[in-house]
MIFI-238067 format. One record per residue (C-alpha): y, x, z. Coordinates in Angstrom, 1 decimal. Layout:
N
+--------+--------+--------+
:     yy :     xx :     zz :
+--------+--------+--------+
:      Y :      X :      Z :
...
+--------+--------+--------+
***
This chain:
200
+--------+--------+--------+
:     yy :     xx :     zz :
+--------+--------+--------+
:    3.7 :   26.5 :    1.4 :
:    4.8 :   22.8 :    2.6 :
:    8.2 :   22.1 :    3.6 :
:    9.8 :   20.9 :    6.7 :
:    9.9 :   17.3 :    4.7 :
:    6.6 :   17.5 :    4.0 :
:    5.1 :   18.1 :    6.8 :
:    7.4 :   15.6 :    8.9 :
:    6.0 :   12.9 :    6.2 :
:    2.4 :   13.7 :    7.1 :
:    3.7 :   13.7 :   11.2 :
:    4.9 :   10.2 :   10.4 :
:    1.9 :    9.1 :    8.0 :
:   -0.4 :   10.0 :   10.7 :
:    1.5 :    8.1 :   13.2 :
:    1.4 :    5.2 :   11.7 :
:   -1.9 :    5.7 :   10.4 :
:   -2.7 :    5.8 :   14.3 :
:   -0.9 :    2.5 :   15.4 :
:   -2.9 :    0.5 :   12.9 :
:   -6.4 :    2.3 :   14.2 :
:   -4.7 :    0.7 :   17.5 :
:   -3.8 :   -2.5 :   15.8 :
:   -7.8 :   -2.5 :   15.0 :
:   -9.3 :   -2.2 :   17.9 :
:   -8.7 :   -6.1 :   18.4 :
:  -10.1 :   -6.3 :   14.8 :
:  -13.6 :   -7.6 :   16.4 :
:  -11.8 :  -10.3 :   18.5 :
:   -9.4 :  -11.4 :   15.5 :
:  -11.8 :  -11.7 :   13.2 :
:  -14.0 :  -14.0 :   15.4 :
:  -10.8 :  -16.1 :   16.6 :
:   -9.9 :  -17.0 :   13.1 :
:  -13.0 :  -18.5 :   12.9 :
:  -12.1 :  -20.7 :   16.8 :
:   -9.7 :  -23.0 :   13.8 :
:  -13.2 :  -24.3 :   12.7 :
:  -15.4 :  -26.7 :   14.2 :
:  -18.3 :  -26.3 :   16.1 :
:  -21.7 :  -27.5 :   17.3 :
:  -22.0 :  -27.7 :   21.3 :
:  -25.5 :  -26.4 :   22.4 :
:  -25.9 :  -29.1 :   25.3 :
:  -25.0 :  -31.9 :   23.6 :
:  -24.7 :  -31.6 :   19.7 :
:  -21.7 :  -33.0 :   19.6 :
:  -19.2 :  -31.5 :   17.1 :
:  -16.5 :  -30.1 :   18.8 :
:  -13.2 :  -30.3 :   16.0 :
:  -11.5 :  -26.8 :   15.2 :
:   -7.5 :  -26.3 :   15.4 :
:   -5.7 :  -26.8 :   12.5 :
:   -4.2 :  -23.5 :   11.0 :
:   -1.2 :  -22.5 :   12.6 :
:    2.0 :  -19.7 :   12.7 :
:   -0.7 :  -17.7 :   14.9 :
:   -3.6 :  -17.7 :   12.3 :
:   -1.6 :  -16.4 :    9.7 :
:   -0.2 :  -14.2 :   11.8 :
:   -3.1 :  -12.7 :   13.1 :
:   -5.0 :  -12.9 :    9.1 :
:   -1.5 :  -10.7 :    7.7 :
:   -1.5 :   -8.1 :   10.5 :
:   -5.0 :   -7.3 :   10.6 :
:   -4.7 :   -6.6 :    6.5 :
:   -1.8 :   -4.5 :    6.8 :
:   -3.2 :   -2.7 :    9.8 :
:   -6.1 :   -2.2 :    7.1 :
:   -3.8 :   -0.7 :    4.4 :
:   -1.5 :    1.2 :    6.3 :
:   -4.5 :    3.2 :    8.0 :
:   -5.2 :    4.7 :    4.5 :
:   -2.4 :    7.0 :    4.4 :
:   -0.5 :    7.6 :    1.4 :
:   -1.5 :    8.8 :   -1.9 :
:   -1.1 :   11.8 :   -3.1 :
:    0.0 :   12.4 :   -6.7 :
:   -2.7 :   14.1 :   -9.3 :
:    0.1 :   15.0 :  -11.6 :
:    1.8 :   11.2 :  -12.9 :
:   -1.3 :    9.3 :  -12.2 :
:   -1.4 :    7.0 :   -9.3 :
:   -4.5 :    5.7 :  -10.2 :
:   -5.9 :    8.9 :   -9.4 :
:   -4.2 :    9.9 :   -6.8 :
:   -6.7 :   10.4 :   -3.9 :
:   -5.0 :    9.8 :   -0.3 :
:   -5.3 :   12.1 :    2.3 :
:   -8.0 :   13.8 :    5.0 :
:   -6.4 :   12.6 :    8.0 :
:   -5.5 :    9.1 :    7.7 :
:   -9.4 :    9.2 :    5.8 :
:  -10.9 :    9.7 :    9.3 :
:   -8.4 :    7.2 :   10.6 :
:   -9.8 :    4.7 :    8.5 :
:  -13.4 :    5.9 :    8.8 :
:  -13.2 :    5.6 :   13.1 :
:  -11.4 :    2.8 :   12.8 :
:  -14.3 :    1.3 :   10.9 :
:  -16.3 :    2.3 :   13.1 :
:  -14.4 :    0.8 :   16.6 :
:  -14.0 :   -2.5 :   14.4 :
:  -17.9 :   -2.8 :   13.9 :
:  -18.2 :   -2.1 :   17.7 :
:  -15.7 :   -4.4 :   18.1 :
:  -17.8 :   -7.4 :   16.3 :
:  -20.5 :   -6.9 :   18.6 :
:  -19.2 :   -6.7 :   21.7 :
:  -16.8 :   -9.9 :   20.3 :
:  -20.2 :  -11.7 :   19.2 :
:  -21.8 :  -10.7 :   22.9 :
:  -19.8 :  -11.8 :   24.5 :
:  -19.6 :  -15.0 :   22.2 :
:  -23.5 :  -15.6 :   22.6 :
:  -23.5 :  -16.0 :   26.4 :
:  -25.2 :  -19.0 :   26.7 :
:  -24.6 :  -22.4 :   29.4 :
:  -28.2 :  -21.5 :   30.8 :
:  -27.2 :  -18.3 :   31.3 :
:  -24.3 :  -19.5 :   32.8 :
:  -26.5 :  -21.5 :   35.3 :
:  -24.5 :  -24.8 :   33.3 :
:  -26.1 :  -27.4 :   31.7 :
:  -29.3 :  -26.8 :   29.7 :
:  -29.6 :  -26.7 :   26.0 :
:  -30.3 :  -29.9 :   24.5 :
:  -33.4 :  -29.1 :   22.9 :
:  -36.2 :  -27.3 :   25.2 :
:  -36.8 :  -23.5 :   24.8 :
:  -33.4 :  -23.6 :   22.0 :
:  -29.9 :  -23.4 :   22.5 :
:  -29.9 :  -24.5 :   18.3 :
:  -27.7 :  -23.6 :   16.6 :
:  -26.4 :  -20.9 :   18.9 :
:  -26.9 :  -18.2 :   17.4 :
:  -27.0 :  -19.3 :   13.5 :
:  -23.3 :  -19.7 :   14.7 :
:  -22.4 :  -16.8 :   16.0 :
:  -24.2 :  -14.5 :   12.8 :
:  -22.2 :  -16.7 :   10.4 :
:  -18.6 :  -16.3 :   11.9 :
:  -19.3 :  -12.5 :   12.4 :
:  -20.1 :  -11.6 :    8.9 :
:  -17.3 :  -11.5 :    7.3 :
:  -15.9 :   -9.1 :   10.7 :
:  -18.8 :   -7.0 :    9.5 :
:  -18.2 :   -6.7 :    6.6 :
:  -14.6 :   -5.5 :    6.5 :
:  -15.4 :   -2.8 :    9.2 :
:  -18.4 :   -1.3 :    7.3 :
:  -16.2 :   -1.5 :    4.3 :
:  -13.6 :    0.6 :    6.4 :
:  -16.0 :    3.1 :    7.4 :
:  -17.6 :    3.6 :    3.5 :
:  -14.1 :    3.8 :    2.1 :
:  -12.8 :    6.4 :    4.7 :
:  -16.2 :    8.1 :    3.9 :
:  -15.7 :    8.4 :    0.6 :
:  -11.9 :   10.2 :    0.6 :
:  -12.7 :   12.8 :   -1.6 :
:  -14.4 :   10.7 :   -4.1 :
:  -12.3 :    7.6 :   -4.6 :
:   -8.7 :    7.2 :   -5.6 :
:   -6.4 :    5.6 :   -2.8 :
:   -5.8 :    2.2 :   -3.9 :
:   -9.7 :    1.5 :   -4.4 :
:  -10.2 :    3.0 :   -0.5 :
:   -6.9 :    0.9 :    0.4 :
:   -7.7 :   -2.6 :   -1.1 :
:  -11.4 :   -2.4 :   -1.0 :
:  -11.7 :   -3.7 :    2.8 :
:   -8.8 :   -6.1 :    2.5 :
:  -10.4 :   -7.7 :   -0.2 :
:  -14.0 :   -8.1 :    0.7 :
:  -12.4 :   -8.6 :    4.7 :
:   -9.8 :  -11.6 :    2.8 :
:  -13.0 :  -13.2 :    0.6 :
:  -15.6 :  -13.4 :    3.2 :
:  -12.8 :  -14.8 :    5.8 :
:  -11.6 :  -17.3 :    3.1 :
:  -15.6 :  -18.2 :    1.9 :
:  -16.6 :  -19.0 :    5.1 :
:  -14.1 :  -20.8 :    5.7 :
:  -14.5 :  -22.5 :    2.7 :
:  -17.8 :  -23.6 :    3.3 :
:  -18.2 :  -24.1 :    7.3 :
:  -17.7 :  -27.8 :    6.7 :
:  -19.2 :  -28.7 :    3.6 :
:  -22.2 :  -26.4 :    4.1 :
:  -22.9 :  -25.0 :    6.9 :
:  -21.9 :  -27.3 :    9.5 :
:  -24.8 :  -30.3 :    8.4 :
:  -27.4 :  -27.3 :    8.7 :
:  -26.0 :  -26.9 :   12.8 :
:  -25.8 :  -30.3 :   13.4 :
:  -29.1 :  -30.9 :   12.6 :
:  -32.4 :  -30.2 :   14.6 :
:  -34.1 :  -26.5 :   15.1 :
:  -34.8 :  -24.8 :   12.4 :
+--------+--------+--------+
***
């Protein structure tokens, strides 16, 4: 038998368990703007064109999408003293496992809309004939790590039943927070010589 205080908390768990499925439904166009702060190869010219220096707005926009991520987990529930046991609830679960799901769809479209191209456009032509290089090398690279974080979402609200909370809680965030922070790591360094350079 649950208790009015009980059941209120699951009321208020699934609310906000809601608002950050909202939250993520811009997870596919945050994930892609982080990635505006880096520099990038113009199609008709090869130019380099320099990315924004991180501001207020991409931490901002990096710390809500990760606690939109957590919160959308629910609470755990206690399996006796253990928390590291404790599995979190059904509802939130599906929360998580939908929200997953909008965020990969959210990629997509964000990355469809992102490989519109200036002949398509009726603009200038690519530089090189019959290849926009490195078009679309550049728009797989900045949408992995998007892709990654919402599949994780969707595995870890998959697997409810199966994992404790904090691994279904933290297991997005982190792989989400290491492939943002790898690519970004290696735009420059690595990847950025390989786009400036001819087709491949």
């Amino acid at each position: 038998m649950t208790t009015i205080a009980e059941r209120n908390r699951r009321w208020v768990e699934i609310f906000f368990a809601m608002l950050a499925a909202v939250v993520l439904l811009g997870f596919g166009y945050v994930s892609l703007g982080l990635n505006t702060y880096l520099p990038d190869v113009d199609v008709t010219d090869q130019s380099v064109r320099p990315g924004q220096a991180r501001d207020t707005t991409w931490y901002v926009m990096f710390a809500v999408i990760v606690v939109a991520m957590i919160v959308c987990t629910g609470t755990p529930r206690r399996a006796g003293r253990s928390f590291w046991t404790a599995k979190g609830p059904v509802g939130p679960a599906v929360v998580q496992a939908v929200s997953g799901l909008i965020a990969l769809v959210g990629v997509l479209i964000a990355a469809a809309f992102f490989n519109i191209l200036p002949a398509d456009l009726e603009e200038s032509p690519c530089r090189y004939g019959g290849s926009c290089w490195p078009h679309d090398p550049q728009m797989y690279a900045s949408a992995v790590p998007g892709l990654i974080g919402a599949l994780a979402l969707f595995v870890m609200g998959c697997l409810v039943v199966w994992v404790p909370w904090w691994v279904r809680a933290l297991t997005p965030v982190v792989l989400w927070v290491a492939a943002v922070l790898t690519l970004h790591a290696i735009w420059v360094p690595v990847l950025l010589p390989i786009f400036t350079g001819p087709p491949r």
